[in-house]
ROMARTI-813698 format. One record per atom (N, C-alpha, C): x, y, z; residue in one letter. Coordinates in steps of 0.2 Angstrom, whole numbers, plus 2048, in hexadecimal, padded with zeros to 3 digits. Atoms other than C-alpha are relative to their C-alpha. Example, Ala and Ser with C-alpha at 12.3 -4.5 7.8 and 13.67 -1.06 7.14 Angstrom:
% ROMARTI-813698
8047FA800A/83E7EA827A/804806800A/7FC7FA7FFS/8447FB824S/7FC805803S/
This chain:
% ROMARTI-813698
7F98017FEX/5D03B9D11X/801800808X/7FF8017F9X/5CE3BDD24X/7FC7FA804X/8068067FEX/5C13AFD24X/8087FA803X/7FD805802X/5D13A4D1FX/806801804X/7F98017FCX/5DE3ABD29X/7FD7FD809X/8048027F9X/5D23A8D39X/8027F8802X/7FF8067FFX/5D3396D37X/8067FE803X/7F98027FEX/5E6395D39X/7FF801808X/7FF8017F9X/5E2399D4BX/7F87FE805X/8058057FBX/5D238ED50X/8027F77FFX/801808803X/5D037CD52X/8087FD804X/7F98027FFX/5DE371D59X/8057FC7FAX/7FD7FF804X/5ED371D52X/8038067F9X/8017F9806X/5EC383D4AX/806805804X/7FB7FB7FFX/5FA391D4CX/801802806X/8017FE7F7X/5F4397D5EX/8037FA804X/7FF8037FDX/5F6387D64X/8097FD7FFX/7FB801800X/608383D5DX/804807803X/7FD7FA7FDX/60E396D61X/8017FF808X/8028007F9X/609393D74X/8087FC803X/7F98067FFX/617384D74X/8068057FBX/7F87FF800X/62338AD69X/803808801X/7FE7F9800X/62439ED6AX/805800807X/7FC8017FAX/62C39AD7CX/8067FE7FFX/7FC804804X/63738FD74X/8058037FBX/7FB7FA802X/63D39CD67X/803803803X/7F87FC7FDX/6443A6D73X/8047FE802X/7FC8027FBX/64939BD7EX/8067FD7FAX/7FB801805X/655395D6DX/8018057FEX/7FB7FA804X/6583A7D67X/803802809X/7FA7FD7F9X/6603A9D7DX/8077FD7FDX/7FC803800X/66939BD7AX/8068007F8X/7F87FE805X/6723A1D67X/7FF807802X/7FF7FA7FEX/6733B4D6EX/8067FD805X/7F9800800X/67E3ABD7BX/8067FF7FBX/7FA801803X/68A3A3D6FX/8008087FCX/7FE7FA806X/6873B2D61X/804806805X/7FC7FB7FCX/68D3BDD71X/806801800X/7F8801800X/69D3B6D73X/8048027FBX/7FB800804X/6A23B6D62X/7FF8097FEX/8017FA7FFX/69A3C9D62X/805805803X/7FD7FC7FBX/6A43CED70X/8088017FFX/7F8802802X/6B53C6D6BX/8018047F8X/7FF7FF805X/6B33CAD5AX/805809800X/7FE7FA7FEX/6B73DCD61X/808801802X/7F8801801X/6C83D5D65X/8057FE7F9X/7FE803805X/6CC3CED56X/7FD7FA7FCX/804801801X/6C43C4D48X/8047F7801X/7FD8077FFX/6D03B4D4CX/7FB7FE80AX/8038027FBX/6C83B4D5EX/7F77FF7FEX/808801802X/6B43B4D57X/8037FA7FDX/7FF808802X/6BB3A4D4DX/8017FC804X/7FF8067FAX/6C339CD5CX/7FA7FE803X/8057FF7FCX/6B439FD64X/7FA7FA7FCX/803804807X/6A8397D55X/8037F9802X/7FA807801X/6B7387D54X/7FC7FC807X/8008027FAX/6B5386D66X/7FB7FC801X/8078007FEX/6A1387D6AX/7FF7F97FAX/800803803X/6A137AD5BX/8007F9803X/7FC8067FEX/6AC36CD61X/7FD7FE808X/8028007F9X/6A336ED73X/7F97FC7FFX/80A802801X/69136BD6BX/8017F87FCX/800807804X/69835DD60X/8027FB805X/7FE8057FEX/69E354D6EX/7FB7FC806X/8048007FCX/68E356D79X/7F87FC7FBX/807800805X/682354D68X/7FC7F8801X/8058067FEX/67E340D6AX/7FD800806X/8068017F9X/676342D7CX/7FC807800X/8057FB800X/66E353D78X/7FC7FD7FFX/805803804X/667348D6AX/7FB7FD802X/8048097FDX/661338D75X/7FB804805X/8037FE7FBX/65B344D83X/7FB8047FDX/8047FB803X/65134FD76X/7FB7FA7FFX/806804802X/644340D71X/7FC801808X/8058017FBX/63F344D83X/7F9803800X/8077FA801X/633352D7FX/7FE7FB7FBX/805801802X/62B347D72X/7FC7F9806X/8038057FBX/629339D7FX/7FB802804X/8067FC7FAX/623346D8DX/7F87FF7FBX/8067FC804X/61634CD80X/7FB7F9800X/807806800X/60D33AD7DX/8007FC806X/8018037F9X/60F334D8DX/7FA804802X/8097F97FEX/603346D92X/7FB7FD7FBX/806801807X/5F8343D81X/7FD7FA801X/8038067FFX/5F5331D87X/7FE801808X/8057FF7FCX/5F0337D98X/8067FF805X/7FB8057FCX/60132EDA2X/803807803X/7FB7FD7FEX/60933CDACX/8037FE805X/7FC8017FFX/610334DB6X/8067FD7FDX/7FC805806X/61B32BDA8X/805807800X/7FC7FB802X/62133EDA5X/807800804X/7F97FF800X/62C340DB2X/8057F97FFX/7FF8057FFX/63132EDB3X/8088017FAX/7FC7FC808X/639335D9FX/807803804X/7FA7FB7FDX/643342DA8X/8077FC806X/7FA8037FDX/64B335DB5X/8077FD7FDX/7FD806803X/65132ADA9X/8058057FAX/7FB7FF802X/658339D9FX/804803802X/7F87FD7FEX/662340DABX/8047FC801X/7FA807800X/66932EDADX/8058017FBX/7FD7FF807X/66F331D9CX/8038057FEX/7FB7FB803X/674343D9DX/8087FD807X/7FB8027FBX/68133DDAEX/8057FC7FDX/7FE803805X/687330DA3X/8058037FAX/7FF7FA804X/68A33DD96X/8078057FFX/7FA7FD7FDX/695348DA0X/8067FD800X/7FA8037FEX/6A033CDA7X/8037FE7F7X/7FB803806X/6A6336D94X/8038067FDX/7FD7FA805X/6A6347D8CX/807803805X/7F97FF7FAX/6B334CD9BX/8047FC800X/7FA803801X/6BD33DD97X/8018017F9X/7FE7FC80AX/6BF342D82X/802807802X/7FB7FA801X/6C5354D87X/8067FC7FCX/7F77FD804X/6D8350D83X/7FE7FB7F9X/7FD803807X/6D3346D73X/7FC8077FCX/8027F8803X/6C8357D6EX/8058037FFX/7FB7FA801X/6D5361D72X/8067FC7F9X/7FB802805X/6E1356D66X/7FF8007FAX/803804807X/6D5352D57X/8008087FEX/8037F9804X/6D2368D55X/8098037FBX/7F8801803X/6E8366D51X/7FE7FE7F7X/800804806X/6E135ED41X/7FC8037F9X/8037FC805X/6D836BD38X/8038027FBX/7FA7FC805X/6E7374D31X/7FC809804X/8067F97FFX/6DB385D3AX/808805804X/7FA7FA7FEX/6E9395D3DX/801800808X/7FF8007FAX/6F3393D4BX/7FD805805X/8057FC7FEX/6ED3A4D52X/7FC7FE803X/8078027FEX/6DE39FD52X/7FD7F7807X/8018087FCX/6DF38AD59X/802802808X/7FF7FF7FBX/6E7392D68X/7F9803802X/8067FA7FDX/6D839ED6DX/7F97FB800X/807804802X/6CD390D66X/7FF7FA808X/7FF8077F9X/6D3381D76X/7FE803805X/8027FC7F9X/6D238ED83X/7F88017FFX/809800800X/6BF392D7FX/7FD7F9802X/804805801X/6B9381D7BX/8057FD808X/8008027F9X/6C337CD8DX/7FD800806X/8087FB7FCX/6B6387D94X/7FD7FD7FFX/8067FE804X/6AA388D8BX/7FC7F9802X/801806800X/6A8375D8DX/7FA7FF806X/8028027F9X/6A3375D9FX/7F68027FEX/8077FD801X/692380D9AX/7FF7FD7FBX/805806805X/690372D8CX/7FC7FA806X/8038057FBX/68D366D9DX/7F9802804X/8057FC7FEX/683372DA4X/7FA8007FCX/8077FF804X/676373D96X/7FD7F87FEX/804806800X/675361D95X/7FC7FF806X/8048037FBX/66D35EDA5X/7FA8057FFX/8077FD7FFX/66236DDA2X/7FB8007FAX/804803805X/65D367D92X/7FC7FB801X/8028067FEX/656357D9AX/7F9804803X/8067FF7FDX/64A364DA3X/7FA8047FDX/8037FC807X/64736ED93X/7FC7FA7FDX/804805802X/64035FD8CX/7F97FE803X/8098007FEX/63335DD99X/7FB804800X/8047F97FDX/62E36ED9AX/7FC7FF7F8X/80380380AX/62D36BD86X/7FA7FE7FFX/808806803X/62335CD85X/7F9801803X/8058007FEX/616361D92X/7FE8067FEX/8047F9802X/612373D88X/804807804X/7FF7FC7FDX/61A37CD96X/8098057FEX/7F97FD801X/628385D8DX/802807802X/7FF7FA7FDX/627395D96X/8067FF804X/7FC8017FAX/63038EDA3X/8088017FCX/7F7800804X/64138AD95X/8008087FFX/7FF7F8802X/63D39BD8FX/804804807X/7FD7FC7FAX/6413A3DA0X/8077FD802X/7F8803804X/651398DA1X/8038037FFX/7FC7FD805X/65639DD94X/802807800X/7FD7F97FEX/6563AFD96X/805801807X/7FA8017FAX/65F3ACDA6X/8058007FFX/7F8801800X/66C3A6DA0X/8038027FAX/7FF7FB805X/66C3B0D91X/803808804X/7FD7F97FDX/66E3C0D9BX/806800804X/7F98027FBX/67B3B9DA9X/8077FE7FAX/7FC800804X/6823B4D9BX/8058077FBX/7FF7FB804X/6843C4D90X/805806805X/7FF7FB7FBX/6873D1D9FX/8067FC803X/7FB8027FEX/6953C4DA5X/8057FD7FBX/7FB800805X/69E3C3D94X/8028077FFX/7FB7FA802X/69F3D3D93X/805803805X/7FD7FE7FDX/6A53D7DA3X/8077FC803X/7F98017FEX/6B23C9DA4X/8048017F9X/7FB7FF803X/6B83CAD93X/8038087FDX/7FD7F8801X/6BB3DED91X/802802806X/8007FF7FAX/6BE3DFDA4X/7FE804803X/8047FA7FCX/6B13EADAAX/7FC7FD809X/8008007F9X/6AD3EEDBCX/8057FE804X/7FA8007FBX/6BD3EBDC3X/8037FA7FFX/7FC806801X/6C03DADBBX/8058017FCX/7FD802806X/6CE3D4DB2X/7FD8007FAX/8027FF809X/6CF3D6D9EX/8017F7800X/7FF809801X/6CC3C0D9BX/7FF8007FCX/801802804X/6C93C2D8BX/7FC7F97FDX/8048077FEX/6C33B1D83X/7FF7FD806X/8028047F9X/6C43A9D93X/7FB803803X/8077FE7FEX/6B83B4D99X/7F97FE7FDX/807803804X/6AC3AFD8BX/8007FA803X/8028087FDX/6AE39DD92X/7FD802807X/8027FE7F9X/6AC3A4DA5X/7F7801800X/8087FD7FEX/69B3AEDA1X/7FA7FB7FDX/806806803X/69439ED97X/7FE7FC805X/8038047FBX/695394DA6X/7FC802804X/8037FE7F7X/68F39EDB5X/7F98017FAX/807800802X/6803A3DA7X/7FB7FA7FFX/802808801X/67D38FDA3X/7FE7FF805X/8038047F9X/67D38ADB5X/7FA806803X/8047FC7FDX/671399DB9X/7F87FE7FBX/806804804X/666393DADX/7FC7F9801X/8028077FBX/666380DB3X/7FC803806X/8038007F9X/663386DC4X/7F7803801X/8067FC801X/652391DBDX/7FC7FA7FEX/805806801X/64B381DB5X/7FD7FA803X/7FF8057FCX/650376DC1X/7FA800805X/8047FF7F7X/645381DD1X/7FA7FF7FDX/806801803X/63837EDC3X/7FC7FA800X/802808800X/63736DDC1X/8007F9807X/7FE8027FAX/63A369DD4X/7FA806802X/8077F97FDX/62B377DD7X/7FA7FC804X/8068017FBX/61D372DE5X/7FA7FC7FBX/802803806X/611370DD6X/8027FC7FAX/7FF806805X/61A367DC9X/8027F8802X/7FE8077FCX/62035ADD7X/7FA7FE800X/808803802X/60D357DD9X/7FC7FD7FCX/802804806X/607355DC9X/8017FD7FDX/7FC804801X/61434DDC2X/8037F9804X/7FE8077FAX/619341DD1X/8078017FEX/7F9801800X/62C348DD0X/8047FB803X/7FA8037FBX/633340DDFX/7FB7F9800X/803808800X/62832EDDEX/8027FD7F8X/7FE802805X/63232CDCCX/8097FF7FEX/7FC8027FEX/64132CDD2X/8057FA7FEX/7FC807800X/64831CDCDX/8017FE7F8X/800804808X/64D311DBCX/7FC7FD7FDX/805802801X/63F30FDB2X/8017FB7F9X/7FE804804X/644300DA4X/7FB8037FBX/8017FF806X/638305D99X/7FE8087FCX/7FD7F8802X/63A31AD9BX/8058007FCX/7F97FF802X/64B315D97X/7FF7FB7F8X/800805807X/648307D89X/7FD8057FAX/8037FC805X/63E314D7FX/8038077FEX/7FE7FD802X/648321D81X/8067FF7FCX/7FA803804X/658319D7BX/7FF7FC7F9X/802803805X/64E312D6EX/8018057FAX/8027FB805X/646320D65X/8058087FFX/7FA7F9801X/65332ED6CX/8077FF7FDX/7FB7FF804X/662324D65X/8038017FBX/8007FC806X/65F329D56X/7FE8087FDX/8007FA801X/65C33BD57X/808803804X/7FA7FD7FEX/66E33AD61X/8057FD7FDX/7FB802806X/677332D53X/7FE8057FBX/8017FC805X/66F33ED49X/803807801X/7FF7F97FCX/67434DD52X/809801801X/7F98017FFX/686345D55X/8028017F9X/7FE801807X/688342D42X/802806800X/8027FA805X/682353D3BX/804803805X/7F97FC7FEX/68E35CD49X/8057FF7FEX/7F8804801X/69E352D44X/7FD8037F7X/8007FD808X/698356D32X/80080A7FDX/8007F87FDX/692369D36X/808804801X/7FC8007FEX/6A236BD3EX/8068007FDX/7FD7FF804X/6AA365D32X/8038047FBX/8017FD807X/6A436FD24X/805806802X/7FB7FA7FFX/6AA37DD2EX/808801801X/7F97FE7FEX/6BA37AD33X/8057FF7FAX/7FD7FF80AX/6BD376D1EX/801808800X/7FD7F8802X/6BB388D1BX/805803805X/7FB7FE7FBX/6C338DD2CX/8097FF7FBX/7F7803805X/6D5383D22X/8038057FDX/7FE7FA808X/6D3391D14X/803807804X/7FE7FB7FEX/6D939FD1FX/7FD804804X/8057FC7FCX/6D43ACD2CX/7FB8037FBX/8067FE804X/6CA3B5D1DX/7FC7FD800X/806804800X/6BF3A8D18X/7FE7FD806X/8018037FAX/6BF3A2D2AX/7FA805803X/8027FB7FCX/6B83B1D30X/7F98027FDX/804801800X/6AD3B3D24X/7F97FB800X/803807800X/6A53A0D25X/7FD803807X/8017FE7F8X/6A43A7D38X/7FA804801X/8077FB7FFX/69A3B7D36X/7FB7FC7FCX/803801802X/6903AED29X/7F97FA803X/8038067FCX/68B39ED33X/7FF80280AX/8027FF7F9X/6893A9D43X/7FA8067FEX/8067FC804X/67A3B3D38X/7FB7F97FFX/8038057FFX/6733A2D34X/7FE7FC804X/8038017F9X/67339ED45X/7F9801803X/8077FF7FDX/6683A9D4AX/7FA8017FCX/808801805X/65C3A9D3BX/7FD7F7801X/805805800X/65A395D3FX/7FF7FF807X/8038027FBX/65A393D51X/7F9801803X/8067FF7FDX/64939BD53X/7FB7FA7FDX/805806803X/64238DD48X/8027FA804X/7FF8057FBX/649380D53X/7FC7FF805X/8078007FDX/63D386D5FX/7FB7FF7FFX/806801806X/630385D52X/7FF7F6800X/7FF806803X/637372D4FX/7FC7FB80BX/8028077FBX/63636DD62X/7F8802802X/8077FE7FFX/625376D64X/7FB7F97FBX/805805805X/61D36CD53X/8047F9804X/7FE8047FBX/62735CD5CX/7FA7FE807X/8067FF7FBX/61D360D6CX/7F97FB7FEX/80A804802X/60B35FD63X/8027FA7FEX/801804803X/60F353D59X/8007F8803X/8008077FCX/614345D67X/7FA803802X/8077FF7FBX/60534CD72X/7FA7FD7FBX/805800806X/5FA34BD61X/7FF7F7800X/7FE807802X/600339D5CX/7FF7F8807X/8028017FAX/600334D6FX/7F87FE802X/8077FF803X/5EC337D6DX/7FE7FD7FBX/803802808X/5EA32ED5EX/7FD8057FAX/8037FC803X/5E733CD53X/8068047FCX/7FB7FD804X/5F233FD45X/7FF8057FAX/8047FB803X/5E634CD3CX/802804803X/7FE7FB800X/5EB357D46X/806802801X/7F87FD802X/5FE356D47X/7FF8027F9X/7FF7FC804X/5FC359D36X/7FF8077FFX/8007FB801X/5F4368D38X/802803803X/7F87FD7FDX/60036FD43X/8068007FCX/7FA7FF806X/60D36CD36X/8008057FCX/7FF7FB804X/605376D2CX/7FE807803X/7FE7FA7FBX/602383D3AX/807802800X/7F68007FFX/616381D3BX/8018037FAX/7FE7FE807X/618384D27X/800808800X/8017FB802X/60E394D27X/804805806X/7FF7FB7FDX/61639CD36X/8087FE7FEX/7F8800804X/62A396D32X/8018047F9X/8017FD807X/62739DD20X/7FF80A801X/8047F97FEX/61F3AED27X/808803804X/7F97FB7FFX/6323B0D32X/8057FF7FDX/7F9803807X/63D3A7D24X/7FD8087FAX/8017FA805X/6353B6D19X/805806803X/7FD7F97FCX/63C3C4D25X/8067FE801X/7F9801800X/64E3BCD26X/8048007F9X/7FC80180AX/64F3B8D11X/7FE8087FEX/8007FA803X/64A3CBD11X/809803803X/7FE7FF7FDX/6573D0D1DX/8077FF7FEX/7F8800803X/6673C6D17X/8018037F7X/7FF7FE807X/6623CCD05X/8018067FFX/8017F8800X/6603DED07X/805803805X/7FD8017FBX/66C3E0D18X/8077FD801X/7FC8037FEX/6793D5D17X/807803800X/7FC7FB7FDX/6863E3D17X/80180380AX/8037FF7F8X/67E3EAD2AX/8017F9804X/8008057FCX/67E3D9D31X/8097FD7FFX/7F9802800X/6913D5D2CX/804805804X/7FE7FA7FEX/6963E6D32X/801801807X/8038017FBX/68F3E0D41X/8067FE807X/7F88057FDX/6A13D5D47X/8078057FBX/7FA7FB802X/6AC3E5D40X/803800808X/7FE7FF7F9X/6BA3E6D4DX/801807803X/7FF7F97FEX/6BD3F5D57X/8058057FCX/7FB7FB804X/6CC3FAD4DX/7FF7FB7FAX/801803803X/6C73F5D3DX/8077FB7FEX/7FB804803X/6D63E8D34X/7FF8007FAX/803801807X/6D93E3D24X/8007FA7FEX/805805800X/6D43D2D27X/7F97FF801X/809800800X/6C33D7D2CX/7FE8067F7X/8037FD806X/6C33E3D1BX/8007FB7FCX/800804806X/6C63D5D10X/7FC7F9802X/8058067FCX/6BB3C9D1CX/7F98037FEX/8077FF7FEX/6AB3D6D19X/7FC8007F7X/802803805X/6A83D2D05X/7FD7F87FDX/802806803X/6AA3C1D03X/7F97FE805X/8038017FEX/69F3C0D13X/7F9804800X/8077FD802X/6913CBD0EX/7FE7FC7F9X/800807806X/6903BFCFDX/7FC7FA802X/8018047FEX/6903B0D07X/7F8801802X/8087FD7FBX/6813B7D13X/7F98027FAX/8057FD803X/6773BDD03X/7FE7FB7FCX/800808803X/6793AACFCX/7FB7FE804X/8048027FAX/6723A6D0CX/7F87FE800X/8067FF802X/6623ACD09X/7FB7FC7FAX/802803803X/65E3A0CFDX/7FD7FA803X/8028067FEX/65B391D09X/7FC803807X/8047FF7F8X/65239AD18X/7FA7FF7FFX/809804801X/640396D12X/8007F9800X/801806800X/644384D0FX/8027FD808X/7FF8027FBX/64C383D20X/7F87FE807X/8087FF7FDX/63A389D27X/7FD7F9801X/804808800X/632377D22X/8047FC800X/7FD8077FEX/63E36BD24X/7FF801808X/7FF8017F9X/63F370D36X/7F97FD803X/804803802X/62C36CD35X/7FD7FA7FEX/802807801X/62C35DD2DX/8047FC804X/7FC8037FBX/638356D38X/7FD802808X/8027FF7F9X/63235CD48X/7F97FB803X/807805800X/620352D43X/8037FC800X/7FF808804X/629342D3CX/8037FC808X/7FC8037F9X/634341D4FX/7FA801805X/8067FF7F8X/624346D5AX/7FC7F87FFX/8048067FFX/61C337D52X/8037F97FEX/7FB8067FFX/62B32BD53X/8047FE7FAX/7FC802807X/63232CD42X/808800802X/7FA7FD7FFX/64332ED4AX/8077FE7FCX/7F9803804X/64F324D40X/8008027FAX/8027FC805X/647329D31X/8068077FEX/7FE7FB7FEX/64B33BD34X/8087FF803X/7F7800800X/65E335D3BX/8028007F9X/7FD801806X/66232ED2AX/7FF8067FBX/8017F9806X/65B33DD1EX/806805803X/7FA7FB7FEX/665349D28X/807802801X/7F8803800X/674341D2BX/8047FD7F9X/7FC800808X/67733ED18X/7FF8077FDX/8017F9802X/672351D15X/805803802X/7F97FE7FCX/680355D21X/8077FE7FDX/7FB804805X/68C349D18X/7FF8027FBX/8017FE805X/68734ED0BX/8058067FCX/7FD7F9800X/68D35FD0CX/806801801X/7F97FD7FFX/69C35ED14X/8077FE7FAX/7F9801805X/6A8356D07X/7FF8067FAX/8017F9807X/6A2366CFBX/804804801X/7F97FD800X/6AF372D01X/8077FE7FFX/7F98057FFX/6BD364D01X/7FF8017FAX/802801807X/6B7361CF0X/8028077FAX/8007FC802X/6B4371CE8X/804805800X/7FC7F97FFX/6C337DCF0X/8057FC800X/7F6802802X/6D1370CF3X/8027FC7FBX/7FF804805X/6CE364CE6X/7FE8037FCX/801800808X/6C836ECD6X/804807804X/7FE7FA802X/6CE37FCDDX/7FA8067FFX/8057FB803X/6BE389CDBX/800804806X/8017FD7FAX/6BB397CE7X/7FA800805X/8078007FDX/6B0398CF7X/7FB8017FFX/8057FC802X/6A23A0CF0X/7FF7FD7FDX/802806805X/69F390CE3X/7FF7FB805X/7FF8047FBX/6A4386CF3X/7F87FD804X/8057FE7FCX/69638FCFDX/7FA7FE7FDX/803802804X/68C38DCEFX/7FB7FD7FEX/802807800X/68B37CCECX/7FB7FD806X/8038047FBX/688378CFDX/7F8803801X/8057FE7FCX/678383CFFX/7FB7FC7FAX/804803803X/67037CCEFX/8007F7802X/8028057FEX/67336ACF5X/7FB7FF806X/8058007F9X/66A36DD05X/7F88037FDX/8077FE805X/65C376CF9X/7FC7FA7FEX/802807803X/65C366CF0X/7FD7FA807X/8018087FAX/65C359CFEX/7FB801805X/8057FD7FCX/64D362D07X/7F97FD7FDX/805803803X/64235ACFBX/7FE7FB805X/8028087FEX/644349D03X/7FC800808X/8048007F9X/63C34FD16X/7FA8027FDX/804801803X/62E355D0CX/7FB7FB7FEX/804804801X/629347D05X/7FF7F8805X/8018087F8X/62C339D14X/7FA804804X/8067FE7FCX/621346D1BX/7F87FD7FBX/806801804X/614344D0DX/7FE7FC801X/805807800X/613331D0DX/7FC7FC804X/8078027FDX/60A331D1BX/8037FA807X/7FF8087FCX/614320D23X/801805809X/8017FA7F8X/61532DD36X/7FA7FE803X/8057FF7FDX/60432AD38X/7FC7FB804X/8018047FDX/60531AD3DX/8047FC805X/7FB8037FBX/612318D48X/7FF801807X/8028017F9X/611315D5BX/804800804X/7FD8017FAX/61C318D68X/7FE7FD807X/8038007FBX/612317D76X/7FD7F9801X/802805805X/60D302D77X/7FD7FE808X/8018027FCX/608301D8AX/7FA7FE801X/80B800800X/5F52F9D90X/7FF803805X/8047FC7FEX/5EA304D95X/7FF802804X/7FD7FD7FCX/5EB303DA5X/807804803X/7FC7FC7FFX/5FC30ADA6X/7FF8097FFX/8027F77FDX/5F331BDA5X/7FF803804X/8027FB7F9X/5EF31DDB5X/8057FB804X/7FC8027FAX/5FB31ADC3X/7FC7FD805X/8028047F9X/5F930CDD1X/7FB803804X/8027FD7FBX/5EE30FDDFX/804803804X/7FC7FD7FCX/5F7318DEBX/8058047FDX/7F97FE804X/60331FDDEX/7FE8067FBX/8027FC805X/5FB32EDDAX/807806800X/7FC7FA800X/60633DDD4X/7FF805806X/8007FE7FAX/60D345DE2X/7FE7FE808X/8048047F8X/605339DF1X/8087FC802X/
């Protein structure tokens, strides 16, 4: 048996070698939901209509940024077979062309503010609550801007292996973040009591301290060298023609599933502060059980381009299944936890004086959360199969599965609570068994193998080595 467990970490494409990339990754994803899960943590202490606002808010802010995350994420699998094919200088070339796309970016989502703030009027979501909600997501937004540029440098860091660097980041802005939620929204040290507004306040200054940590990274004496940062400087037609290719379809995918996500949520939200609340703490416990696999998802991403980049699709595969056995290993430790715990972990977002909103919020909410646990192993391998199928260019593919798995789901609340009548809990139900069900289909696009012959990379051969004179860093 220890013969067999050995193998998982020799040979490339074995355990050791995907942990190396994604364990960095993980954190740098559980900084980034500890911020959000703080806010709503912090606020919830006010009362359980400002954690929802907060939720609504942070929603509407990611949904309006989520097509350019999207487009600017296929950068890490680019980075990756550009290195895997030998081209670094191509790498940073990737990076110029996506911050052209994140600048771009900014300026439109900053002209949509006043139609955001008009379309959230249309939920039917507790006045209460939609006030508390404008003011956060008015914030909050700015540090949506902020993580897109520093997402552009996350990508690189990704695609060339080097994820320590996002990991450091990340805790950056994770900690300026926590320590300056707390101290503007309770008013400690001599500040003002800001309330929410303080949770949008500590998100920014921790967002921008983050950029600036990856930023001195990627601008570092050695990586200008290696890479030839400043000799890349310019518009590269076919950096940019492959990016907008292959990334527009993980940023139509990303845009969908938010406006659908989003949706879903703000159906239950309709139903009242109760089921709001609950739906709240619920999907801020599923948070933090999937984001660590996301880091899982850009790691196997990673190999997968660098693998496929090299021509050698043996071994993405067995990095996939290095990916299966460790997602499975921490989806085990979360479906123990929401099934045996889910009282402890609801209890978690009790306010300081209890209410008798939060008493009648903490049953149907422990229910929910114990449901939950039905779908957190399957979540393990899709992330998985998807993270192979986009490293080695399946991207559209992968739009279209997910994008009807999202759709899918959200008319099931409309359906099942406003139109038959049944309650949340058959609601919640339904939707986790169709996500069960429709898990099948990433499995099996994985199986047929079509992955293995796909090619992004189509340059001739001497494009692997830079001009004369045009070495990295000269």
């Amino acid at each position: 048996m220890l013969k067999g467990i050995d193998k998982w970490f020799t040979g490339p494409g074995n355990v050791r070698e995907l942990l190396a990339i994604a364990f960095p990754m993980v954190v740098s994803s559980a900084c980034e939901t500890i911020m959000t899960f703080t806010d709503r943590l912090f606020l919830s202490r006010l009362g359980p209509e400002y954690m929802n606002a907060s939720m609504g808010g942070w929603l509407t802010s990611f949904t309006m940024m989520a097509f350019f995350m999207g487009l600017i994420g296929f950068s890490t699998a680019l980075v990756a077979q550009y290195l895997g094919a030998g081209r670094k200088h191509r790498c940073s070339s990737v990076v110029v062309q996506a911050f052209g796309i994140a600048v771009v970016s900014c300026g439109l989502i900053l002209i949509m503010l006043p139609l955001a703030n008009y379309l959230m009027d249309f939920f039917g979501i507790a006045p209460e609550q939609l006030v508390l909600q404008k003011i956060y997501f008015n914030l909050v937004i700015y540090a949506a801007l902020l993580s897109v540029f520093r997402h552009v440098l996350s990508c690189f860091f990704s695609g060339i292996g080097r994820t320590r660097v996002i990991m450091v980041s990340a805790l950056v802005a994770m900690l300026v973040n926590v320590v300056g939620n707390y101290i503007l929204i309770f008013g400690k040290l001599g500040f003002p009591v800001y309330g929410i507004r303080g949770a949008g306040y500590g998100t920014i200054i921790g967002s921008l301290c983050g950029l600036l940590v990856i930023g001195f990274a990627y601008f570092s004496k050695s990586n200008r060298k290696e890479f030839g940062v400043l000799n890349c400087l310019r518009f590269e037609p076919k950096s940019m023609g492959k990016l907008l290719r292959f990334g527009s379809p993980m940023g139509v995918e990303m845009l969908l599933n938010f406006i659908a996500f989003t949706g879903l949520i703000m159906v239950f939200h309709s139903h009242g502060l109760v089921v709001a609340s609950a739906v709240t703490i619920v999907f801020n416990w599923d948070m933090v059980s999937y984001v660590p696999l996301i880091g899982l998802e850009i790691g196997m991403t990673s190999l997968s381009g660098r693998y496929m980049g090299a021509g050698k699709p043996d071994i993405v595969h067995r990095a996939a299944m290095s990916g299966m056995k460790v997602g499975w290993l921490y989806s085990s430790v979360i479906f123990l936890f929401f099934v045996l715990f889910p009282d402890v972990l609801v209890r978690v977002f009790s306010p300081e004086q209890e209410t008798m909103l939060f008493y009648q919020t903490e049953p149907l909410a422990i229910t929910m959360l114990r449901m939950a646990s039905f779908y957190v192993m399957i979540e393990a391998a899709i992330v998985i199969f998807i993270g192979a199928l986009r490293g080695a260019g399946d991207t559209y593919w992968t739009m279209g599965a997910s994008v009807i798995l999202h759709w899918m789901l959200l008319p099931i609340p409309l359906v099942v609570m406003n139109w038959l009548g049944y309650s949340v809990i058959v609601a919640w139900g339904c939707v986790i068994l169709v996500f069960m069900t429709f898990s099948l289909v990433f499995y099996l696009r994985y199986r047929n193998g079509k992955w293995r012959s796909l090619r992004v990379i189509h340059e001739p051969v001497e494009d692997m080595f830079p001009p004369a004179g045009h070495l990295p860093g000269n």
